[in-house]
PDB file as gemmi writes it, atoms N, CA and C in Angstrom:
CRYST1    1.000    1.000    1.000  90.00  90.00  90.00 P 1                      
ATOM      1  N   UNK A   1      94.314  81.931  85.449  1.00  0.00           N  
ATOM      2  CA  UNK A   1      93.976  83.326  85.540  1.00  0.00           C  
ATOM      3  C   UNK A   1      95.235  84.128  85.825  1.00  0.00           C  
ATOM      4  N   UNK A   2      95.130  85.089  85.710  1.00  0.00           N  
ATOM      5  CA  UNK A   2      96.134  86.294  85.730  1.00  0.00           C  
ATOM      6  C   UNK A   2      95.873  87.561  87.058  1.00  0.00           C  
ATOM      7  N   UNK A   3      97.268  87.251  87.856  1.00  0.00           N  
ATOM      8  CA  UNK A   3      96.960  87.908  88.980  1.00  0.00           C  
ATOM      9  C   UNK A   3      98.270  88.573  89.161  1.00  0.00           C  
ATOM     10  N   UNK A   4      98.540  89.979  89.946  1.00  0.00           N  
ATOM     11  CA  UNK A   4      99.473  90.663  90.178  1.00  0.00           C  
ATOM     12  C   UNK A   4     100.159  90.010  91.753  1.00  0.00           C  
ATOM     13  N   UNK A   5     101.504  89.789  91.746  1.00  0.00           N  
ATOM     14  CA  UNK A   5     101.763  89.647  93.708  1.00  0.00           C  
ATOM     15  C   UNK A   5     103.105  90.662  93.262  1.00  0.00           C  
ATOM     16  N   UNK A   6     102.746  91.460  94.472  1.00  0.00           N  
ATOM     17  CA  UNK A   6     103.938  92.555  94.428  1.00  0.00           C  
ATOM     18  C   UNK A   6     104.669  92.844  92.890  1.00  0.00           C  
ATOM     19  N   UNK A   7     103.526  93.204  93.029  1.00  0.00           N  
ATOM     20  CA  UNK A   7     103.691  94.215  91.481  1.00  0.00           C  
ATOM     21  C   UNK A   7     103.950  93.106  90.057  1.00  0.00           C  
ATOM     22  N   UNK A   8     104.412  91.790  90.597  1.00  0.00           N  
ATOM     23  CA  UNK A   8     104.595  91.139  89.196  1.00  0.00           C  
ATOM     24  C   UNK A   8     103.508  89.829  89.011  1.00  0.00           C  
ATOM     25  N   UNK A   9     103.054  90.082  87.037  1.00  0.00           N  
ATOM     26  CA  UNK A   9     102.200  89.094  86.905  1.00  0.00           C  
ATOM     27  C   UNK A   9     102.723  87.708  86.874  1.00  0.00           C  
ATOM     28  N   UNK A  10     101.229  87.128  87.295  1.00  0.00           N  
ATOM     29  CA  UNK A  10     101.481  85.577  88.207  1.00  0.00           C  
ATOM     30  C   UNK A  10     100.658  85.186  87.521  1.00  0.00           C  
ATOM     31  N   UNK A  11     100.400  83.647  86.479  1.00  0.00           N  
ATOM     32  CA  UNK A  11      99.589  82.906  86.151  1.00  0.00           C  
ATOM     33  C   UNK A  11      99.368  82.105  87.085  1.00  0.00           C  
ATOM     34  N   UNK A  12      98.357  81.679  87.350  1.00  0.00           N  
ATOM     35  CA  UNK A  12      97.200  80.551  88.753  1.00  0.00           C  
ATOM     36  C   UNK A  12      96.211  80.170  88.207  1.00  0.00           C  
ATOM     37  N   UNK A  13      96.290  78.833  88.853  1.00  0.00           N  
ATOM     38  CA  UNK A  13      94.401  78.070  88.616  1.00  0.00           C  
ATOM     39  C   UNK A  13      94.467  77.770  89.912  1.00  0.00           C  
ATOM     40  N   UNK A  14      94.635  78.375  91.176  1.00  0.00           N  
ATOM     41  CA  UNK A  14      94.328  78.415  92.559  1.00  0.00           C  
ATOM     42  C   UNK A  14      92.991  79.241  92.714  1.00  0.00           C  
ATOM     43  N   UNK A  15      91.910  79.112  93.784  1.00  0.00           N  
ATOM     44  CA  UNK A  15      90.948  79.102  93.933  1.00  0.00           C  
ATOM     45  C   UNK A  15      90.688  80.313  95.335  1.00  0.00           C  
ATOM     46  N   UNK A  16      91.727  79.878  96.318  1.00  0.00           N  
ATOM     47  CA  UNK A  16      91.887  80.685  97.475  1.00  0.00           C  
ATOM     48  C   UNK A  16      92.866  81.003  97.933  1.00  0.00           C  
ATOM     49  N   UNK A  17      93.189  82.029  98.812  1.00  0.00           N  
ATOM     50  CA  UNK A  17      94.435  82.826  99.527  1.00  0.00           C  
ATOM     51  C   UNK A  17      95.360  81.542  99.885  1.00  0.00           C  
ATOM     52  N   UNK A  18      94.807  80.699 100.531  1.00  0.00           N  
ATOM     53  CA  UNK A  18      95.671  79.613 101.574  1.00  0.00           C  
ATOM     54  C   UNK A  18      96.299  78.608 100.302  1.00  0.00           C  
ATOM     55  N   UNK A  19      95.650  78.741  99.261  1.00  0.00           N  
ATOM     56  CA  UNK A  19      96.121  77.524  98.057  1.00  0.00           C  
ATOM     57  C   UNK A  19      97.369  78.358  97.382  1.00  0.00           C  
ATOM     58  N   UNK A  20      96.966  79.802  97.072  1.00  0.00           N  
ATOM     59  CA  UNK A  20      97.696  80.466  96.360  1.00  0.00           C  
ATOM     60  C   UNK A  20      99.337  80.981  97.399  1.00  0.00           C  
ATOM     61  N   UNK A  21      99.193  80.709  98.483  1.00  0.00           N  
ATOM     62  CA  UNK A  21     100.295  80.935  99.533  1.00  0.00           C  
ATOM     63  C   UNK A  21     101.167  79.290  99.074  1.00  0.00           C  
ATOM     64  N   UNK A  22     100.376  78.357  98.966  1.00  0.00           N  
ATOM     65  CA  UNK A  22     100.860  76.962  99.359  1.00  0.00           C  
ATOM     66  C   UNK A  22     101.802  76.872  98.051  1.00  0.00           C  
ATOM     67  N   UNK A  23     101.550  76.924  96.881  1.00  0.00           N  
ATOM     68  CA  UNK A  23     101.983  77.428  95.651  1.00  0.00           C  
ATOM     69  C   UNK A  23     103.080  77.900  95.613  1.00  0.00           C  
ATOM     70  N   UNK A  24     103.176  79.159  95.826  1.00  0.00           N  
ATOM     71  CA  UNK A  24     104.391  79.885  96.072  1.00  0.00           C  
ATOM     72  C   UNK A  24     105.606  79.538  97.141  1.00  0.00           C  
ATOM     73  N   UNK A  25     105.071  78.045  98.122  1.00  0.00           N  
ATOM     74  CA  UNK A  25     106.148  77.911  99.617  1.00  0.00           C  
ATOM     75  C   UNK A  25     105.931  79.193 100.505  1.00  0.00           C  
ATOM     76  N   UNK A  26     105.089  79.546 100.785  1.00  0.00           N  
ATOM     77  CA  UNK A  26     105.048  80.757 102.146  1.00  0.00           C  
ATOM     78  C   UNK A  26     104.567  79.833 102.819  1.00  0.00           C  
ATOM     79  N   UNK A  27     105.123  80.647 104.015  1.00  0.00           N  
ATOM     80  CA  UNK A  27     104.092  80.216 105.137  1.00  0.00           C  
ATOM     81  C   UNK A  27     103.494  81.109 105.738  1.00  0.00           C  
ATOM     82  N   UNK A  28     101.825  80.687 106.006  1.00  0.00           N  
ATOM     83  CA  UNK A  28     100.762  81.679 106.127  1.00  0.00           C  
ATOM     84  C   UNK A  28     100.793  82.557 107.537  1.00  0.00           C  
ATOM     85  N   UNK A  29     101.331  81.666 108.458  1.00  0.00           N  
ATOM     86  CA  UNK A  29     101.704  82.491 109.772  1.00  0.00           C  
ATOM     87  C   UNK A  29     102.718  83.474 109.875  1.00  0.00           C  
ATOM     88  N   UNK A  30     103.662  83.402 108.832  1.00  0.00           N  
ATOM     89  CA  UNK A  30     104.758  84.605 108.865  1.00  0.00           C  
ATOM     90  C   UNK A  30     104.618  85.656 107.854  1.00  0.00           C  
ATOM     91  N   UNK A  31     103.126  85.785 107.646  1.00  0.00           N  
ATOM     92  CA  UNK A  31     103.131  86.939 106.337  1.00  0.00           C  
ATOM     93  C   UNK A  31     101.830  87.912 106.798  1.00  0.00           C  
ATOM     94  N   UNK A  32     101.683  89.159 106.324  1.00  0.00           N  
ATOM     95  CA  UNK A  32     100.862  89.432 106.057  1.00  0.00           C  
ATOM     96  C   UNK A  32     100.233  89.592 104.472  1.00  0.00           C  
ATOM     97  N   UNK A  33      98.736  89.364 104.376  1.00  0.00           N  
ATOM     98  CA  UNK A  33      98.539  89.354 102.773  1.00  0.00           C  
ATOM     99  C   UNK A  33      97.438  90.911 102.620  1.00  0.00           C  
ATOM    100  N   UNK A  34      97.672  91.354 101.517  1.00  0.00           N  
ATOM    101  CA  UNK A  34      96.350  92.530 100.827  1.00  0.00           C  
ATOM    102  C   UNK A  34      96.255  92.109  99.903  1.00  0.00           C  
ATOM    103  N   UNK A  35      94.469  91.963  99.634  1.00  0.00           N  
ATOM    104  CA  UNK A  35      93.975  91.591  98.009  1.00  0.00           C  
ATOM    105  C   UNK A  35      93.242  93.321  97.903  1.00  0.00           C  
ATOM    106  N   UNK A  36      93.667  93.773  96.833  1.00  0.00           N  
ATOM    107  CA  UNK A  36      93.015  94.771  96.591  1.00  0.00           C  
ATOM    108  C   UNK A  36      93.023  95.687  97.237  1.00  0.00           C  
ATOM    109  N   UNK A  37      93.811  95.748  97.887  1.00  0.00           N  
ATOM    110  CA  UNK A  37      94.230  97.073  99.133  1.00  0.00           C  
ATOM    111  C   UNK A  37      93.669  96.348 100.147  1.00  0.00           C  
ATOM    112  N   UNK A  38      92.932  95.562 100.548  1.00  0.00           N  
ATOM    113  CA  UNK A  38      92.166  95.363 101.707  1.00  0.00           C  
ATOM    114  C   UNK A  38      93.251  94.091 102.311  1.00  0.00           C  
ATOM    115  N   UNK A  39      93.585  94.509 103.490  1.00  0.00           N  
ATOM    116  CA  UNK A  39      94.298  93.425 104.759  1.00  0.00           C  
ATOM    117  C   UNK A  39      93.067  92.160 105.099  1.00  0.00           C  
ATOM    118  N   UNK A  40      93.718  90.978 104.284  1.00  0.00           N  
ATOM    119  CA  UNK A  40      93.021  89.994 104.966  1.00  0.00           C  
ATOM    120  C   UNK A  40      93.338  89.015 106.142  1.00  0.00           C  
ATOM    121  N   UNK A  41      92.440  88.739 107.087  1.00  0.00           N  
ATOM    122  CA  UNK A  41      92.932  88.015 108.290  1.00  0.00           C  
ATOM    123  C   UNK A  41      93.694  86.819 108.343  1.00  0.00           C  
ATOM    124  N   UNK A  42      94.393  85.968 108.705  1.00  0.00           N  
ATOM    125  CA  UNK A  42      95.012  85.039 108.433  1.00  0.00           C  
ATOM    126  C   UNK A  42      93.748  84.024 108.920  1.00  0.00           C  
ATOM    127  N   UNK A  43      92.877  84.103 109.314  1.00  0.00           N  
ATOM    128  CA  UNK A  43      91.361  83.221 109.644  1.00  0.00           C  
ATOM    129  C   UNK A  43      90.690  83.086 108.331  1.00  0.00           C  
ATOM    130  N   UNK A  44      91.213  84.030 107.744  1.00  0.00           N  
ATOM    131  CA  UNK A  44      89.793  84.019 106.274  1.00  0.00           C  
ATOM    132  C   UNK A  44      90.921  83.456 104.838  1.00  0.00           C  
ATOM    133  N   UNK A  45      92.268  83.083 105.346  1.00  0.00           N  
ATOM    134  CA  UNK A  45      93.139  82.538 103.970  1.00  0.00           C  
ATOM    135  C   UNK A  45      92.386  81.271 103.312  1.00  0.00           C  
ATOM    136  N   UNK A  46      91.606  80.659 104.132  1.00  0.00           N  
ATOM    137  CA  UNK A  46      91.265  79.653 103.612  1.00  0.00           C  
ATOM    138  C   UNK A  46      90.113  79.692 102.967  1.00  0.00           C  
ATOM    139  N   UNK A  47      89.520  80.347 102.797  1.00  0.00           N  
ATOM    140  CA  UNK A  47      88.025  80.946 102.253  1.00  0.00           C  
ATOM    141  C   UNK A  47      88.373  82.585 101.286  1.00  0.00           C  
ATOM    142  N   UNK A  48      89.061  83.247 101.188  1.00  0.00           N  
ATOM    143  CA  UNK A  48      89.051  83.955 100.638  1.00  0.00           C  
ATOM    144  C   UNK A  48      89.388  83.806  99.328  1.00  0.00           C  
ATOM    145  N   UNK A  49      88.674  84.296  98.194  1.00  0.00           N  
ATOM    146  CA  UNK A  49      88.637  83.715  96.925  1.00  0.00           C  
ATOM    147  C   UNK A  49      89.656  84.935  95.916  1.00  0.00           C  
ATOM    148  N   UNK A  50      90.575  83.870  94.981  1.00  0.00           N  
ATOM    149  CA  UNK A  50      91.342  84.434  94.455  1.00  0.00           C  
ATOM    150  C   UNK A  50      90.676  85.053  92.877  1.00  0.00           C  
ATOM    151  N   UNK A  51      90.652  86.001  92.538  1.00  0.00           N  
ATOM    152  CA  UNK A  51      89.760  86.347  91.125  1.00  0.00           C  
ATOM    153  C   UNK A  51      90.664  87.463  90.253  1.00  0.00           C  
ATOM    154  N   UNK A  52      90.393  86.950  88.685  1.00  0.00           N  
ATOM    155  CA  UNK A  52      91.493  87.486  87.380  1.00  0.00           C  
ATOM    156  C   UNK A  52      91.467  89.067  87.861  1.00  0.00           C  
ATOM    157  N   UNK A  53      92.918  89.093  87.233  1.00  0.00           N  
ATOM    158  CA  UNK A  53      93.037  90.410  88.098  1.00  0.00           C  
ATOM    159  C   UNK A  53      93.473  91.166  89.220  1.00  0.00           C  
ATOM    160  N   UNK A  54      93.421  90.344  89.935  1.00  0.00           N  
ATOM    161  CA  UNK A  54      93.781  91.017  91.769  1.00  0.00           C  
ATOM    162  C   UNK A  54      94.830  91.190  92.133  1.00  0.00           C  
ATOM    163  N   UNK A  55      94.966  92.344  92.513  1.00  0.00           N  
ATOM    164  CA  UNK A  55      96.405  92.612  92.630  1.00  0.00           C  
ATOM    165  C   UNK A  55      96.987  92.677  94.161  1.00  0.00           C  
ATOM    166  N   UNK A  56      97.836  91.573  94.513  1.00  0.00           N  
ATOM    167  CA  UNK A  56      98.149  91.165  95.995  1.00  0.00           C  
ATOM    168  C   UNK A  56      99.474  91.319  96.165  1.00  0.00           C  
ATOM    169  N   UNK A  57      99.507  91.768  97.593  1.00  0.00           N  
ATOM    170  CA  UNK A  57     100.752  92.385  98.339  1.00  0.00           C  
ATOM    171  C   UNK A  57     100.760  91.669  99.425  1.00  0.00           C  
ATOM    172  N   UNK A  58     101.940  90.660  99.479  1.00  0.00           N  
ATOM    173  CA  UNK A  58     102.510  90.047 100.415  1.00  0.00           C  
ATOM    174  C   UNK A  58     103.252  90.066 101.141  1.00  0.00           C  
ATOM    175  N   UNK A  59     103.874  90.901 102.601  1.00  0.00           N  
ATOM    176  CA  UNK A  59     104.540  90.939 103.381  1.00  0.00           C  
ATOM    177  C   UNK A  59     105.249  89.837 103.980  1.00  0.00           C  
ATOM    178  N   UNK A  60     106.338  89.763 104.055  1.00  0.00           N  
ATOM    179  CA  UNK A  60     107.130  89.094 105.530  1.00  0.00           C  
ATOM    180  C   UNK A  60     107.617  89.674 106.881  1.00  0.00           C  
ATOM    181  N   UNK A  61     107.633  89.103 107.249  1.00  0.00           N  
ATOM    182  CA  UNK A  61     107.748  89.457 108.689  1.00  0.00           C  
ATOM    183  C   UNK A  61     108.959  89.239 108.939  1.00  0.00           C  
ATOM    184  N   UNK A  62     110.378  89.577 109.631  1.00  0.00           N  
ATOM    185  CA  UNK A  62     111.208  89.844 109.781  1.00  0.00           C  
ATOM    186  C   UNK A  62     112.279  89.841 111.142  1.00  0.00           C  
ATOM    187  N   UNK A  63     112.335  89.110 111.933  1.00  0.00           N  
ATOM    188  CA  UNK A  63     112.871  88.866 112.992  1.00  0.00           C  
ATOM    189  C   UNK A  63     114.102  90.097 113.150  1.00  0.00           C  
ATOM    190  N   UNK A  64     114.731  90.553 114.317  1.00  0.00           N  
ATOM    191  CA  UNK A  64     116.342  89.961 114.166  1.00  0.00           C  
ATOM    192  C   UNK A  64     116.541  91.118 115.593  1.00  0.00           C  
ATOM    193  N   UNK A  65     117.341  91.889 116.042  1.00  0.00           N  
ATOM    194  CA  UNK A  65     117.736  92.276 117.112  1.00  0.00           C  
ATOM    195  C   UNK A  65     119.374  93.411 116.956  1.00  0.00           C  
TER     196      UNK A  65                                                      
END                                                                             
């Protein structure tokens, strides 16, 4: 299927948030994710279902001092 992450298209046969993170090498504790404008919890990556189309915005998080 055909999905947007930060603005560029991504071909996937991933199923959920936590598969489609694993894919790419993120790690799920240092990001925030939006499917569709909507902020999903890092509790629901593993259940939240990835579908043609969706356009996701992935944050990092950023240390430094």
């Amino acid at each position: 299927m055909k999905i947007k992450i930060n603005g560029e298209e991504l071909r996937t046969d991933r199923r959920v948030l936590s598969e489609l993170l694993e894919e790419l090498n993120i790690q799920p504790g240092r990001v925030a994710v939006e499917v569709n404008l909507k902020i999903i919890r890092k509790a629901d990556y593993d259940t939240h279902p990835i579908m043609e189309g969706d356009n996701i915005e992935i944050v990092n998080f950023v240390g430094g001092g």
